[in-house]
N, CA, C and O atoms as a Maestro MAE file, in Angstrom:
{
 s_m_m2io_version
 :::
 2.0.0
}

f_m_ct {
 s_m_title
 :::
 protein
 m_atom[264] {
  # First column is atom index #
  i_m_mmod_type
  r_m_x_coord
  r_m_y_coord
  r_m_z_coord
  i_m_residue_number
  s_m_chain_name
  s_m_pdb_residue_name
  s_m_pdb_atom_name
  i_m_atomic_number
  :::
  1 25 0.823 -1.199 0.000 1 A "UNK " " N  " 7
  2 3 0.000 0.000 0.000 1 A "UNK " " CA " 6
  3 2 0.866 1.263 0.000 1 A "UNK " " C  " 6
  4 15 0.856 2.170 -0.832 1 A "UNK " " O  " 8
  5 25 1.616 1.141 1.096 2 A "UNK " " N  " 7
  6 3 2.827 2.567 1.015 2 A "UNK " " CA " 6
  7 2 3.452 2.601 -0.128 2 A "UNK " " C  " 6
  8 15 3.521 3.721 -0.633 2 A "UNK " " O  " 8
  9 25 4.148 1.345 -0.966 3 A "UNK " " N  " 7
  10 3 4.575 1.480 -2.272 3 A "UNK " " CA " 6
  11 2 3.786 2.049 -3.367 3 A "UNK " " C  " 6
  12 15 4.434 2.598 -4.259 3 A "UNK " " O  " 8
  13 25 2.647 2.025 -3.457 4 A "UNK " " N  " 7
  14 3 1.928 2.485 -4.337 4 A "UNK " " CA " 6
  15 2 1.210 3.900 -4.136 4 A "UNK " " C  " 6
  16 15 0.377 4.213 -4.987 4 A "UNK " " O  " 8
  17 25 1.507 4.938 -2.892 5 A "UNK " " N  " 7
  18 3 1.539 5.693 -2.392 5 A "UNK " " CA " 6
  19 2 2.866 6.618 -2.882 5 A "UNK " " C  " 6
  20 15 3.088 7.785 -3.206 5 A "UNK " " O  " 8
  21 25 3.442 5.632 -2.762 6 A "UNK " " N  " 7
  22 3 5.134 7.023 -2.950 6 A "UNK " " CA " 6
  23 2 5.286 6.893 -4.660 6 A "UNK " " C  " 6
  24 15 5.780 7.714 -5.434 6 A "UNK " " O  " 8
  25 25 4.512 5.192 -5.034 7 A "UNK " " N  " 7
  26 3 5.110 5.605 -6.939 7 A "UNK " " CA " 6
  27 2 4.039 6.825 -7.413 7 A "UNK " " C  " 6
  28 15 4.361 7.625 -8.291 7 A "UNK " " O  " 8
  29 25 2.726 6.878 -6.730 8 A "UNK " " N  " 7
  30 3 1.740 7.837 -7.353 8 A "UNK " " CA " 6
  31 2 2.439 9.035 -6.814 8 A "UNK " " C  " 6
  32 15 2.584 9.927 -7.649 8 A "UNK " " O  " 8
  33 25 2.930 9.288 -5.572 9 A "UNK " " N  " 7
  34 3 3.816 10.582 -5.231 9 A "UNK " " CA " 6
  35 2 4.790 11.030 -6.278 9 A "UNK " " C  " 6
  36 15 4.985 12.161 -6.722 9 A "UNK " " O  " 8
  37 25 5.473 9.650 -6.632 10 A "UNK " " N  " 7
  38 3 6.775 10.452 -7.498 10 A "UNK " " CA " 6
  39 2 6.369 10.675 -8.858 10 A "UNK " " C  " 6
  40 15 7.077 11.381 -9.577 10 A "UNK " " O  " 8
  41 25 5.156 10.078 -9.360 11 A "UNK " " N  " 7
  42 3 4.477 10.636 -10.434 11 A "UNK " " CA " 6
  43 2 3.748 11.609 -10.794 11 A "UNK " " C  " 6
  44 15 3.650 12.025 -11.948 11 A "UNK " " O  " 8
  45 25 2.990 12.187 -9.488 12 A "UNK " " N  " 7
  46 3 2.328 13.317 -9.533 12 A "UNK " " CA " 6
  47 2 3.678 14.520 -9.324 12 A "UNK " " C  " 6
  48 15 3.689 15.666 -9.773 12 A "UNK " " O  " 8
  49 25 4.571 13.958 -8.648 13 A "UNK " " N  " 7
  50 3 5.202 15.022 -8.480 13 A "UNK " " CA " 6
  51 2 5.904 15.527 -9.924 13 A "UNK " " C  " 6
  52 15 5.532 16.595 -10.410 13 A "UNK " " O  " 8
  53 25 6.956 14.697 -10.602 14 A "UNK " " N  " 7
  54 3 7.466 14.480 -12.265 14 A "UNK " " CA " 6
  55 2 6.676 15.446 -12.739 14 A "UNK " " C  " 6
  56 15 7.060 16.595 -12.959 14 A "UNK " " O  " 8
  57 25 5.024 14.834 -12.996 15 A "UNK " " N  " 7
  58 3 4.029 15.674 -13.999 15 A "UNK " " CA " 6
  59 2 4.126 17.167 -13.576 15 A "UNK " " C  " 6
  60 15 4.605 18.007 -14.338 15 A "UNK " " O  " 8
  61 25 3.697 17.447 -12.442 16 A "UNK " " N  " 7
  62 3 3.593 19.295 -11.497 16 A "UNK " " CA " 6
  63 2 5.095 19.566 -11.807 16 A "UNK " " C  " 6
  64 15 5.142 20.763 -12.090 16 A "UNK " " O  " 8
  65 25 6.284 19.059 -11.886 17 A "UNK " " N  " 7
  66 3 7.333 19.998 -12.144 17 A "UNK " " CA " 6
  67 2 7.730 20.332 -13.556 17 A "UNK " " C  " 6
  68 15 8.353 21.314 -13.960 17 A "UNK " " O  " 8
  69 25 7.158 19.142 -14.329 18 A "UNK " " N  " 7
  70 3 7.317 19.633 -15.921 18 A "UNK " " CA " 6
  71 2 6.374 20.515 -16.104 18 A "UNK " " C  " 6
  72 15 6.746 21.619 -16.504 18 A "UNK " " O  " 8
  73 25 4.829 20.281 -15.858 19 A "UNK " " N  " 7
  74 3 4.123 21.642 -16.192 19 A "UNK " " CA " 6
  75 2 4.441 22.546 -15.428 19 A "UNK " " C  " 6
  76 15 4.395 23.625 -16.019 19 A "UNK " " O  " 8
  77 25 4.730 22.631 -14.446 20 A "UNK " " N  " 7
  78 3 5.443 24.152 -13.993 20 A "UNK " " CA " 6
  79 2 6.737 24.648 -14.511 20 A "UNK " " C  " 6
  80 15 7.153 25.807 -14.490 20 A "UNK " " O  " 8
  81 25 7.244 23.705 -14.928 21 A "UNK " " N  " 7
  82 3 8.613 24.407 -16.001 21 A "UNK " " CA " 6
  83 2 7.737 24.484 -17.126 21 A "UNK " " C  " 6
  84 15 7.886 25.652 -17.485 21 A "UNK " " O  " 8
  85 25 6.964 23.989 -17.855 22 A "UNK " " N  " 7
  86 3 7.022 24.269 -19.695 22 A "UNK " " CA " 6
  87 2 5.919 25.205 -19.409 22 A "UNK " " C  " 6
  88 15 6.023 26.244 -20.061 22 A "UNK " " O  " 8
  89 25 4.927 25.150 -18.655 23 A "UNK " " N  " 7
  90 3 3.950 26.786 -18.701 23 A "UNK " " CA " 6
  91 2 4.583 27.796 -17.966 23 A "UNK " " C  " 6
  92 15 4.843 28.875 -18.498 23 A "UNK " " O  " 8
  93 25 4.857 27.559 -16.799 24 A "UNK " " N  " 7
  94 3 5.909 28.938 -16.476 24 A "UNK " " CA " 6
  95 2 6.702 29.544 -17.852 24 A "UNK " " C  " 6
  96 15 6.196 30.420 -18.552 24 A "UNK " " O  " 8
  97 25 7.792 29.043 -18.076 25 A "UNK " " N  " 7
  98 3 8.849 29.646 -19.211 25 A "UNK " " CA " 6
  99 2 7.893 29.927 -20.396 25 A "UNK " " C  " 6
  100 15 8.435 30.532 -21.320 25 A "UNK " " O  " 8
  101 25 6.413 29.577 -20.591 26 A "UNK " " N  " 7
  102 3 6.035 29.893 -21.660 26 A "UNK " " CA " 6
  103 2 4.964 31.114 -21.279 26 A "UNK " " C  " 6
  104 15 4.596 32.043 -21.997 26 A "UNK " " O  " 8
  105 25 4.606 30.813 -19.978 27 A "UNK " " N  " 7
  106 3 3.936 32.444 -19.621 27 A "UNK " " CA " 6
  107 2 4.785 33.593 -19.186 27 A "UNK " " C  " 6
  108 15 4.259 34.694 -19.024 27 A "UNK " " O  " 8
  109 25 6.134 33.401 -18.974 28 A "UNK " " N  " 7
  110 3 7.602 34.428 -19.272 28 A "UNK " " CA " 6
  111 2 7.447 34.974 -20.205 28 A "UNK " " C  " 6
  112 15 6.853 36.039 -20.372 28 A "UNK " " O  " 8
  113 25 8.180 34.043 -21.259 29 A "UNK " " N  " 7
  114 3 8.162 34.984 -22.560 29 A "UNK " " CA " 6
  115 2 7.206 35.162 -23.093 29 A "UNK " " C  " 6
  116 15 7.530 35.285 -24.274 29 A "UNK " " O  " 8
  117 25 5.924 35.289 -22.988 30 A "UNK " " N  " 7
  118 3 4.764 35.443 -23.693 30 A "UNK " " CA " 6
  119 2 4.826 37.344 -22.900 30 A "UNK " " C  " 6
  120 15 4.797 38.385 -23.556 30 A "UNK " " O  " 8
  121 25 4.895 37.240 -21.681 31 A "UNK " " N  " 7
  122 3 4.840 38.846 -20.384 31 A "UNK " " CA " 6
  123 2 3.950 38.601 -19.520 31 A "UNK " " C  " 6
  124 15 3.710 39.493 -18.707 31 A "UNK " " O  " 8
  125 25 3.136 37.217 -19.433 32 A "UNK " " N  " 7
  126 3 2.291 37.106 -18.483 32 A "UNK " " CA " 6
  127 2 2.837 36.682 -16.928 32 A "UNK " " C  " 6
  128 15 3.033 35.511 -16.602 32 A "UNK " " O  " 8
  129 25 3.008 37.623 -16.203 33 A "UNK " " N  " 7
  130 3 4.398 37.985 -15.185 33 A "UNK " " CA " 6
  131 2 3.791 36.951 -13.882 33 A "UNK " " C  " 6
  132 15 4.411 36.334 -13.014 33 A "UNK " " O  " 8
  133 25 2.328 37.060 -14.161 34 A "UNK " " N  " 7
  134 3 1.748 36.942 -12.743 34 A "UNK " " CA " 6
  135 2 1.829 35.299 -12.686 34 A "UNK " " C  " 6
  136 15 2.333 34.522 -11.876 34 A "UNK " " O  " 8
  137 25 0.967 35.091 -14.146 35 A "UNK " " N  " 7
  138 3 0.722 33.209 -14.068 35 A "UNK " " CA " 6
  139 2 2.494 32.953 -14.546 35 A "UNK " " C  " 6
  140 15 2.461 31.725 -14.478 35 A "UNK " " O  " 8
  141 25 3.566 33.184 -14.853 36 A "UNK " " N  " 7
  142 3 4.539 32.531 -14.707 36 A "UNK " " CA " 6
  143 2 5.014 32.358 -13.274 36 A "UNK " " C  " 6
  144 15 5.291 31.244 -12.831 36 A "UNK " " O  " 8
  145 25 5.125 33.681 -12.414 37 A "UNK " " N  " 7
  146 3 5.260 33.268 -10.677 37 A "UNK " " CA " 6
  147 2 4.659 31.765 -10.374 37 A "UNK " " C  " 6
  148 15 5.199 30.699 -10.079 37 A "UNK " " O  " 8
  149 25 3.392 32.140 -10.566 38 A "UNK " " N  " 7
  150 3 2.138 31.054 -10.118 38 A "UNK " " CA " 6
  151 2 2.813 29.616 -10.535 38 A "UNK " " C  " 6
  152 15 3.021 28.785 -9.651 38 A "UNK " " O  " 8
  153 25 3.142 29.349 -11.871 39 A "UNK " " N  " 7
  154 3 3.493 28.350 -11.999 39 A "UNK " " CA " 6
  155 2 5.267 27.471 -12.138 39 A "UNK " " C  " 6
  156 15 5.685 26.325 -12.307 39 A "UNK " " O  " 8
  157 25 5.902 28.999 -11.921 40 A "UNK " " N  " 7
  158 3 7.305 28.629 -11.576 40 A "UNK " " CA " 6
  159 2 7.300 28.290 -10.128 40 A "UNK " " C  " 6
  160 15 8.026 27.326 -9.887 40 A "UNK " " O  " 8
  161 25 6.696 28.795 -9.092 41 A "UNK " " N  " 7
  162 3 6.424 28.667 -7.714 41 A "UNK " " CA " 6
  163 2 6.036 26.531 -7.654 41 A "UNK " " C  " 6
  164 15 6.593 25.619 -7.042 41 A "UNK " " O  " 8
  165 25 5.001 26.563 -8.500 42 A "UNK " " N  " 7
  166 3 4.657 24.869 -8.305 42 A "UNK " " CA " 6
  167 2 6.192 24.397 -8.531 42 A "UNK " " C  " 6
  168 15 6.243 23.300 -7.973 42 A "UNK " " O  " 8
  169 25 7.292 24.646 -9.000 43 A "UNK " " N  " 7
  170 3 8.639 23.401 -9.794 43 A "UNK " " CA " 6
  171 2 8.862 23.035 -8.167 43 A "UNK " " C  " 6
  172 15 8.730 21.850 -7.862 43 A "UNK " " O  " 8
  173 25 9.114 23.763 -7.369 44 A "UNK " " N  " 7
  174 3 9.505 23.598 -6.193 44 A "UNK " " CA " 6
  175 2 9.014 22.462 -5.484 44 A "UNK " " C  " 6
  176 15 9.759 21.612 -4.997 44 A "UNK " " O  " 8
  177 25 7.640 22.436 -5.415 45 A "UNK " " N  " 7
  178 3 6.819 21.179 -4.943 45 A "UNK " " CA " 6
  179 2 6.823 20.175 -5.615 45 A "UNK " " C  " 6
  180 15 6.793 19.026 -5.174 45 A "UNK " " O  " 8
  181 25 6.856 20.482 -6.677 46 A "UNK " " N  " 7
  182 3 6.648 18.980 -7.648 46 A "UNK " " CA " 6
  183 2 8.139 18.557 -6.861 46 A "UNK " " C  " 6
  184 15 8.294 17.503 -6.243 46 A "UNK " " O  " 8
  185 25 9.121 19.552 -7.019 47 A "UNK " " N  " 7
  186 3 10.569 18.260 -7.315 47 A "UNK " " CA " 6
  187 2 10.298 17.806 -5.848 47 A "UNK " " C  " 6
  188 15 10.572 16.607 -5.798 47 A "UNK " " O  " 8
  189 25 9.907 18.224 -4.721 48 A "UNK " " N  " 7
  190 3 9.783 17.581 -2.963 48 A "UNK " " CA " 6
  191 2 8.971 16.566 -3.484 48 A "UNK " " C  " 6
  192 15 9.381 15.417 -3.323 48 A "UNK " " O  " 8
  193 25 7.816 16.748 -4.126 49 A "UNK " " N  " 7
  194 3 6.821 15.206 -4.168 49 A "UNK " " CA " 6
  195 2 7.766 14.438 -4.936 49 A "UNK " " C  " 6
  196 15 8.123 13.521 -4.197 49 A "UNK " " O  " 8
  197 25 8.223 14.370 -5.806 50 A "UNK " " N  " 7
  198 3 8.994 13.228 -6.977 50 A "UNK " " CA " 6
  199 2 10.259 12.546 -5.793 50 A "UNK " " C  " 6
  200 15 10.418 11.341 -5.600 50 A "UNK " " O  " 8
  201 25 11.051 13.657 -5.113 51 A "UNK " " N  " 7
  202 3 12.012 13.080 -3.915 51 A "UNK " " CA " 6
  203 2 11.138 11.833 -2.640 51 A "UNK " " C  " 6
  204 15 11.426 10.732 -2.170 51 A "UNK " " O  " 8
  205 25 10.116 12.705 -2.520 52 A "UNK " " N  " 7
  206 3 9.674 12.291 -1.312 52 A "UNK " " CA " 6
  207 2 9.283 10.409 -1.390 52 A "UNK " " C  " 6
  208 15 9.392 9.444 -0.635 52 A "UNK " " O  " 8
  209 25 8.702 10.732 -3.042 53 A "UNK " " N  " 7
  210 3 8.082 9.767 -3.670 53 A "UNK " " CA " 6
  211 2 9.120 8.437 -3.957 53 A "UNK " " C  " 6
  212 15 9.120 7.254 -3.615 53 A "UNK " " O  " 8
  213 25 10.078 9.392 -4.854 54 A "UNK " " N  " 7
  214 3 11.197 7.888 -4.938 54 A "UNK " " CA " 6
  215 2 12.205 7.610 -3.599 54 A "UNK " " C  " 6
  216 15 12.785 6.525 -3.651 54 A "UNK " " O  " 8
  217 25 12.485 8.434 -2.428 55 A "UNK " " N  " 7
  218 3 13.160 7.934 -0.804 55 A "UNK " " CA " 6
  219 2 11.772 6.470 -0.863 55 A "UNK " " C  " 6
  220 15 12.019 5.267 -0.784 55 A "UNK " " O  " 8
  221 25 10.395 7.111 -1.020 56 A "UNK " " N  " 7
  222 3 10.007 5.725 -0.016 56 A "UNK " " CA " 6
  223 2 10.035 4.491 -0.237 56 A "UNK " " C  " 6
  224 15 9.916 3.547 0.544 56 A "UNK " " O  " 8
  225 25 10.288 4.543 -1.953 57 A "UNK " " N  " 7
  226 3 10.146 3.396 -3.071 57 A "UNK " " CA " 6
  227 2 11.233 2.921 -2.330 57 A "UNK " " C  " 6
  228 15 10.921 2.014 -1.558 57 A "UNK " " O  " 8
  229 25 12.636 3.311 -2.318 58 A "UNK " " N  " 7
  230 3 14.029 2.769 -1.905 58 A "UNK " " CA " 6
  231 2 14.228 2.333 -0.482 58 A "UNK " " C  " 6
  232 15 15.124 1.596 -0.072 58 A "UNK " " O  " 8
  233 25 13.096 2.990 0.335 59 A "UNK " " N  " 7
  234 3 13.393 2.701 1.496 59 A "UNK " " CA " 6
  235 2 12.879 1.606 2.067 59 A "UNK " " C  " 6
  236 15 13.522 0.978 2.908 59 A "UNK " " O  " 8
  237 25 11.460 1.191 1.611 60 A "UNK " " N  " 7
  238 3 10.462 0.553 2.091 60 A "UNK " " CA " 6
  239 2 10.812 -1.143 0.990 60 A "UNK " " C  " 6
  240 15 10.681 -1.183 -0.234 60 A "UNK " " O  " 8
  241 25 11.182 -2.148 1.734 61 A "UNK " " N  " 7
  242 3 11.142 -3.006 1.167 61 A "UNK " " CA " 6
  243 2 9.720 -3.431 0.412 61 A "UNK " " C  " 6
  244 15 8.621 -3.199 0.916 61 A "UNK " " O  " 8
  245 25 9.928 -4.159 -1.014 62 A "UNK " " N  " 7
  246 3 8.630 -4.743 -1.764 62 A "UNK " " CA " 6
  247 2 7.671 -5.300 -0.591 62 A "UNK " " C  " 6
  248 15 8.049 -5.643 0.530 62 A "UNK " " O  " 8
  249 25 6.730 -5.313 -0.944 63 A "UNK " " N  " 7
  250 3 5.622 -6.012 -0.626 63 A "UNK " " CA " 6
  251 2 5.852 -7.432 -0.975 63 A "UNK " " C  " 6
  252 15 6.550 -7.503 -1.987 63 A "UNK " " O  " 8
  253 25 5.455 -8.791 -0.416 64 A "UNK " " N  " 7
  254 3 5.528 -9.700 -0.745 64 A "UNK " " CA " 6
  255 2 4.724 -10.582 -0.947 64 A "UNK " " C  " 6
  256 15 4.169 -11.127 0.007 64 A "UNK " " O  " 8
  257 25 4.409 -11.012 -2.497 65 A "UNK " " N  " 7
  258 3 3.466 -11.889 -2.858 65 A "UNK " " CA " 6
  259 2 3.117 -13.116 -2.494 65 A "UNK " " C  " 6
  260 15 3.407 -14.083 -3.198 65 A "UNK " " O  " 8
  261 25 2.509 -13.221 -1.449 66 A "UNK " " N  " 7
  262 3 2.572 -15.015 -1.187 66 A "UNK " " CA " 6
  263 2 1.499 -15.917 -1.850 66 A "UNK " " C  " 6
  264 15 1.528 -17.136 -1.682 66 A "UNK " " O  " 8
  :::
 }
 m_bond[263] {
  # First column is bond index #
  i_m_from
  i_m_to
  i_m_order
  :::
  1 1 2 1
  2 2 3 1
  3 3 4 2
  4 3 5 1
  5 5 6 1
  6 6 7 1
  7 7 8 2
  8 7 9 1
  9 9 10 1
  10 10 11 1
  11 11 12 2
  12 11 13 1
  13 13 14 1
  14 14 15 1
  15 15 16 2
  16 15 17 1
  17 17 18 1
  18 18 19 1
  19 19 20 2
  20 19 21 1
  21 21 22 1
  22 22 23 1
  23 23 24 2
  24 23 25 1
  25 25 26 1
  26 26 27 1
  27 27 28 2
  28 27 29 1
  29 29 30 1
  30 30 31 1
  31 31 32 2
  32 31 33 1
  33 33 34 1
  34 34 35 1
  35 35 36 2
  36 35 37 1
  37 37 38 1
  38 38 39 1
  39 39 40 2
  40 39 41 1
  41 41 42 1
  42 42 43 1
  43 43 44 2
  44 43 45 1
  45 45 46 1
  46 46 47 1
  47 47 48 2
  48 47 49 1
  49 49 50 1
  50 50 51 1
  51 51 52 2
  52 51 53 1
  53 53 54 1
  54 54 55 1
  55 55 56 2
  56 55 57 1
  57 57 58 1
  58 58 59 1
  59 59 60 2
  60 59 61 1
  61 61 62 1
  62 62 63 1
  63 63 64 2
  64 63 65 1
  65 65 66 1
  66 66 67 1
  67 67 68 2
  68 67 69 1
  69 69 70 1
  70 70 71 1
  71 71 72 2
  72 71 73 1
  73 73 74 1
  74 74 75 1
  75 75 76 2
  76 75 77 1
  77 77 78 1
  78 78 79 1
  79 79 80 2
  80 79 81 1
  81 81 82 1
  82 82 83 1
  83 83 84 2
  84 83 85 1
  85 85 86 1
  86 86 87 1
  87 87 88 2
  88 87 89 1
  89 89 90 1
  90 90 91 1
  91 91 92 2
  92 91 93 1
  93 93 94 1
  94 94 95 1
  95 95 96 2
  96 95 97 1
  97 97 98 1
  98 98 99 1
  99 99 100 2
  100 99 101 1
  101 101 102 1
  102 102 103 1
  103 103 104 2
  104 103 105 1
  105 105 106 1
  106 106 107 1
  107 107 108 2
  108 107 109 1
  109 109 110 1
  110 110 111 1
  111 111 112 2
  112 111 113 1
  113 113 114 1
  114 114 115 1
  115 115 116 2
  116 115 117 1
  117 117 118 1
  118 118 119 1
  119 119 120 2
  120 119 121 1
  121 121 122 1
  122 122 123 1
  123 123 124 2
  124 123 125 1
  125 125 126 1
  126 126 127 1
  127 127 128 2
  128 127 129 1
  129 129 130 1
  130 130 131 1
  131 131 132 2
  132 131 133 1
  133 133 134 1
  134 134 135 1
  135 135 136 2
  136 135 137 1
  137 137 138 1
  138 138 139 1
  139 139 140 2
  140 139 141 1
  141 141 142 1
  142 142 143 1
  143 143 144 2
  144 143 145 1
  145 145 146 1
  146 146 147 1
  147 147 148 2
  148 147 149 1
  149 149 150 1
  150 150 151 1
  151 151 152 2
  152 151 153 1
  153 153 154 1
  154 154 155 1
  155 155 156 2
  156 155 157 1
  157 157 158 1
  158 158 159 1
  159 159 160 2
  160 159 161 1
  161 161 162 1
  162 162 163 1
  163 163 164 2
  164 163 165 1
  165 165 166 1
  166 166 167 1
  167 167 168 2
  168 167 169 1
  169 169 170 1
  170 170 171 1
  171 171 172 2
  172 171 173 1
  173 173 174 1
  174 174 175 1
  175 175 176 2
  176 175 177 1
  177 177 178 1
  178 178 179 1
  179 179 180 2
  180 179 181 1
  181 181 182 1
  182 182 183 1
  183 183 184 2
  184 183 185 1
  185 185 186 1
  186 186 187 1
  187 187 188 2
  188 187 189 1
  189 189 190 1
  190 190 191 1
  191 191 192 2
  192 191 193 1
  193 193 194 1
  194 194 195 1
  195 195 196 2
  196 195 197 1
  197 197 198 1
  198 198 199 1
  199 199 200 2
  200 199 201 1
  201 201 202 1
  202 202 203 1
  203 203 204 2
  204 203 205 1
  205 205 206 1
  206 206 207 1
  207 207 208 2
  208 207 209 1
  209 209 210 1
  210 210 211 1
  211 211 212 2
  212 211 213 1
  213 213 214 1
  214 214 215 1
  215 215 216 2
  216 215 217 1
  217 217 218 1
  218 218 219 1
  219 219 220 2
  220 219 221 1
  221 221 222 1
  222 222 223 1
  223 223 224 2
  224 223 225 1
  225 225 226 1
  226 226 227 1
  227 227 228 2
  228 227 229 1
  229 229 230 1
  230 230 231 1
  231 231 232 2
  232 231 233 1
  233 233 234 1
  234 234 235 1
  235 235 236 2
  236 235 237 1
  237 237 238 1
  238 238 239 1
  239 239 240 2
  240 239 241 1
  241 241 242 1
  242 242 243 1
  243 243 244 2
  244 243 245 1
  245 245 246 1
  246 246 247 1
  247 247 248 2
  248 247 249 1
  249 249 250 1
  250 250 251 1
  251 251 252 2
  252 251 253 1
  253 253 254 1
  254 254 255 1
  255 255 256 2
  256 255 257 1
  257 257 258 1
  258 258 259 1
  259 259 260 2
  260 259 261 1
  261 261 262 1
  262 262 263 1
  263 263 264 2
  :::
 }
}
């Protein structure tokens, strides 16, 4: 259960830091000052969820199928 907790963590996190890098840098150079903050501000979180996500994968031994 925790394994499948931290892979959806480190996946949600991946997705929130690429769209906060490729719409941020594209609401930059477009001049839209406010929604690039807004979404350069998310890279930060995404990359803590994607960390947080792959520590637990490594930490937490498999689950075991019996």
């Amino acid at each position: 259960m925790i394994e499948r907790i931290g892979r959806y963590t480190a996946y949600f996190g991946g997705i929130l830091t690429v769209v906060g890098l490729v719409i941020g840098f594209t609401a930059m150079l477009k001049g839209a000052e406010d929604l690039a903050k807004f979404f350069i501000m998310l890279v930060p979180l995404g990359f803590l969820l994607l960390f947080t996500g792959v520590v637990t994968l490594f930490m937490l031994p498999p689950d075991k199928q019996d």
